[in-house]
N, C-alpha and C positions, 0 to 999 in steps of 0.2 A: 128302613134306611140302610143303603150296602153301607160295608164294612170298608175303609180305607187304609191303606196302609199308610205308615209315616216315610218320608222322603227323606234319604240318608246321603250325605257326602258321599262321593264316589271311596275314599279313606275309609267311612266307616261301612260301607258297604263291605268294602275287601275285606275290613278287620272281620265283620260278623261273621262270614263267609267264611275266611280263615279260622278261625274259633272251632266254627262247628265244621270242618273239614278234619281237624286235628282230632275234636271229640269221637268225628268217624272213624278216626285211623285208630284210637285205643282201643276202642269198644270194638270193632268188626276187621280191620287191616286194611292194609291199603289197599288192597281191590276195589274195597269197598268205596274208597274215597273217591267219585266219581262229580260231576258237577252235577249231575239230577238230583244226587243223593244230598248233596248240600243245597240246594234251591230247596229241594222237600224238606228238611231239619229246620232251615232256616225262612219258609211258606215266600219262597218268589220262585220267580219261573226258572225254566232252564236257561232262556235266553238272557237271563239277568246276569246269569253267572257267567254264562260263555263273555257276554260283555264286560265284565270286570277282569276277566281272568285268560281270556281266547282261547283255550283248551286244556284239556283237565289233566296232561301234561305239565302245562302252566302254574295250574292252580297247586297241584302237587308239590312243584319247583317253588312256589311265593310259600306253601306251607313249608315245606323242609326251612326254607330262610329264617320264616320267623321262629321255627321252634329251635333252629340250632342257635339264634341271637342270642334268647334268651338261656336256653344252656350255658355259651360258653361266657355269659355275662356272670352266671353262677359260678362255674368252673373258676374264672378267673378269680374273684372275688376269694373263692376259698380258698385258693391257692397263696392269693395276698395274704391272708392271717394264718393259714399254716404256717408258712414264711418267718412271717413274723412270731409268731408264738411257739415254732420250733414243736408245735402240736404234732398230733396223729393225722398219717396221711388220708387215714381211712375217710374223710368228711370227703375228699374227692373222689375220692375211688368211691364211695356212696351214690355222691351224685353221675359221675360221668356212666355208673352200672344200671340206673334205675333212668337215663332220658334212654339208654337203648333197651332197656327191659318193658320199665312200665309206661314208658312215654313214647314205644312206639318207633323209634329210632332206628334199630337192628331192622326189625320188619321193612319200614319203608327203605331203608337203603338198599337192601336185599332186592325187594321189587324192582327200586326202579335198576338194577343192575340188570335182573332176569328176561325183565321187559323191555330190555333196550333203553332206557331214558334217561340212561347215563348223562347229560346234561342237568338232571337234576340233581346230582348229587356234587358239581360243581358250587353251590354255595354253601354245603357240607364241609367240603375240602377246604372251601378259603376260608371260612370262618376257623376250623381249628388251623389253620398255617394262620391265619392274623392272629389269633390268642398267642400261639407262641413267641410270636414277633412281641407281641406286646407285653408280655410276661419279658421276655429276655431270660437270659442266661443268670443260676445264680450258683453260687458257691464250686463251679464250674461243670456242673452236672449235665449228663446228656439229654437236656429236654427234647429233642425231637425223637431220642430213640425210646426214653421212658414213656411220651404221647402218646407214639406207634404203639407201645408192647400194651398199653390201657386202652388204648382206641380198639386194637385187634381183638383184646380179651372180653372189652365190655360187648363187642357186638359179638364173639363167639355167644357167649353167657347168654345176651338177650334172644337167641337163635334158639338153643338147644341145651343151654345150661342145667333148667330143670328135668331134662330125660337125661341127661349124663349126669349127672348129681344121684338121681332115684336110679339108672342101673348100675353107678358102679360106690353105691350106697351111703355117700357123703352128706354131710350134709348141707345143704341149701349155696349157703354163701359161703364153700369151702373157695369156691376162685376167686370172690373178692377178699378175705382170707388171706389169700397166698400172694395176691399182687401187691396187696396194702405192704403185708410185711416186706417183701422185693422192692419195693419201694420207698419205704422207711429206711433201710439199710443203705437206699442211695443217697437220701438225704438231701438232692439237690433240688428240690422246687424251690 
């Protein structure tokens, strides 16, 4: 009896696809995220993908979207109860250091710079300029320059933070460390 596979939404089709396109980008880098590579992870064809997605350009551009959503839905969030609790900045500086560390972030946007596919990092771009729209202004703090100065630092970090950490002997999270406190002292989230 062949083996059939189940018929999925075109939605769930893209989400699977996006899943394990992301999974490819932790584990190997974005080179690696290719549309064969996800038809293979995910057992349909290549022509499945090209179809959902038109080119692996594409597919790269609907991944970066959904993983910065879901980012700056975190970001934001932490930023409301900082706010409110007048807490340690460090829970944002946590998270916004580890979506370009360990989730892959630094790397992909690196790529598609290098690569030319600077249109993909346009839903990057809008996503954090709409968080800051939607945050707004508080206690009159510079949030688009505080953004910048954690945007810049977390994607240096995610880059090369571990070989500058090990040769000039610091350790690990000495520049998350350093921003948290710059950032505490501003007080303005």
């Amino acid at each position: 009896m062949p083996h059939t596979r189940s018929r999925l939404s075109t939605e769930e089709m893209r989400q699977i696809a996006l899943e394990a396109a992301r999974a490819i980008l932790i584990e190997e880098g974005p080179q690696a995220v290719t549309l064969m590579a996800v038809a293979k992870r995910i057992n349909r064809t290549h022509a499945n993908i090209l179809h959902h997605f038109g080119s692996a350009g594409e597919l790269r551009r609907a991944m970066a979207e959904m993983m910065v959503a879901r980012i700056t839905a975190e970001i934001g969030e932490a930023v409301l109860r900082q706010r409110q609790t007048e807490g340690d900045i460090r829970e944002v500086v946590d998270i916004t250091f580890d979506a370009f560390e360990k989730q892959g972030m630094a790397a992909l946007m690196s790529w598609m710079i290098l690569s030319g596919e600077h249109d993909g990092l346009t839903p990057i771009l809008d996503a954090v300029h709409n968080l800051i729209e939607e945050l707004g202004e508080h206690r009159g703090a510079p949030l688009r320059q505080i953004t910048q100065m954690l945007v810049l630092t977390a994607l240096g970090e995610g880059l090369i933070g571990g070989a500058i950490a090990k040769a000039l002997e610091v350790p690990r999270d000495t520049a998350r460390k350093t921003i948290a406190h710059q950032l505490q002292t501003m007080r303005g989230w």
